[in-house]
C-alpha positions as CSV (number, residue, x, y, z in Angstrom):
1,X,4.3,-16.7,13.6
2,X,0.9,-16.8,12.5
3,X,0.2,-17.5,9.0
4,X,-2.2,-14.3,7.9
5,X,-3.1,-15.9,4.6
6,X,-4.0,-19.5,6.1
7,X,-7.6,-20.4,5.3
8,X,-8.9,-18.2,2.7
9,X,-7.7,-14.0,2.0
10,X,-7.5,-12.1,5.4
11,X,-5.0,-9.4,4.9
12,X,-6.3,-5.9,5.2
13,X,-6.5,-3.6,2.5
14,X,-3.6,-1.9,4.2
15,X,-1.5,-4.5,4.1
16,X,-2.3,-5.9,0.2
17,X,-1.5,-2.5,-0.6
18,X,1.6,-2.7,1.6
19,X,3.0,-5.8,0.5
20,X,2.4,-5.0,-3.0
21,X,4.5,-1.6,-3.3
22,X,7.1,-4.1,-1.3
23,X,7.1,-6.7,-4.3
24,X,7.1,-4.1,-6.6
25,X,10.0,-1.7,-4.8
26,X,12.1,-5.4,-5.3
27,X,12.4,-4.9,-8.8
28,X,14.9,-3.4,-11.0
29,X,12.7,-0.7,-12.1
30,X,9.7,-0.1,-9.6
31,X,7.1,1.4,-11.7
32,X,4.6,2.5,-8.2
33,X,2.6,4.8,-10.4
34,X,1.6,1.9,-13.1
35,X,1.5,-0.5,-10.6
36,X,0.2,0.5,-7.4
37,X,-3.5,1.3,-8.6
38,X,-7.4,0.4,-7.4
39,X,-7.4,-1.5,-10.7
40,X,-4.4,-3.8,-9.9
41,X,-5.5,-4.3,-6.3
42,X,-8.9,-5.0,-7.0
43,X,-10.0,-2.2,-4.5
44,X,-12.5,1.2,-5.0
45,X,-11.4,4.5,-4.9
46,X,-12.0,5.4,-1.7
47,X,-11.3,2.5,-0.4
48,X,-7.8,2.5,-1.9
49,X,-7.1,5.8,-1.3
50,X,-8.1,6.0,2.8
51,X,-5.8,3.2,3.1
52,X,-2.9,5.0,1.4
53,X,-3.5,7.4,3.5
54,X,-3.3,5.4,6.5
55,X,0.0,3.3,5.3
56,X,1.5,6.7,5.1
57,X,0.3,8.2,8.5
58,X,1.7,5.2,10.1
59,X,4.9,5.8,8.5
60,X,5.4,2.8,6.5
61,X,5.4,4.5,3.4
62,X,6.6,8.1,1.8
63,X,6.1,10.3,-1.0
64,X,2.5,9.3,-1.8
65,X,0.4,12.8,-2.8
66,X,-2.7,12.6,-1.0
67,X,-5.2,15.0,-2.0
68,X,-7.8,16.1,1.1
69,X,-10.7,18.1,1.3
70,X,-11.8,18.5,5.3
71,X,-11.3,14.9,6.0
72,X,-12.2,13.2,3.4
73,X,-9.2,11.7,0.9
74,X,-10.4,12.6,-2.7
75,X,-7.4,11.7,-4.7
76,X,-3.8,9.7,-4.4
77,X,-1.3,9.8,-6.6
78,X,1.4,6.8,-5.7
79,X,4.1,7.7,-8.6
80,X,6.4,8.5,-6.1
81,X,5.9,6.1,-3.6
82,X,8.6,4.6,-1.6
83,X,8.6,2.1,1.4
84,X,10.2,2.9,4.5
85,X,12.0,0.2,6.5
86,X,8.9,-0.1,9.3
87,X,7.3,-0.5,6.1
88,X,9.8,-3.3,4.5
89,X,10.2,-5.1,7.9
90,X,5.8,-5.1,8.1
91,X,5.8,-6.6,4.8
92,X,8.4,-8.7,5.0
93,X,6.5,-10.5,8.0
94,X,3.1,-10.4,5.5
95,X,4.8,-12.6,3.0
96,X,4.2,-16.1,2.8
């Protein structure tokens, strides 16, 4: 197994945002919409959103609303969020 976080931050964007919507699907009252935000993760906009968007293309999330125009991402909206279990089993392996 190799050790992701070993020797400084190295996780993607995909996967902070993948593990985090794990931690926070754990709970006894996920909250994805307060939780799951650029703010929270430290991340811009667009940044944040394309890799939504990508997390959700690869299946290892649902029920984000991802707003495009052409192929740009210009808005996500993670209220409804949930992780799938490709998505569970991924970040279960991203935890230290």
């Amino acid at each position: 197994i190799i050790d992701l976080t070993e020797g400084g931050d190295t996780m993607t964007n995909e996967e902070k945002i993948l593990l985090a919507i794990y931690e926070e699907s754990q709970k006894e009252k996920p909250d994805m919409g307060r939780e799951i935000t650029t703010a929270k993760l430290d991340m811009d906009t667009n940044t944040f959103n394309v890799a939504i968007k990508k997390l959700s293309d690869e299946g290892l999330i649902k029920g984000a609303n991802i707003v495009q125009s052409g192929d740009r991402v210009v808005a996500v909206f993670t209220k409804d969020i949930t992780i799938t279990d490709a998505g569970k089993e991924r970040a279960s392996k991203l935890q230290k």
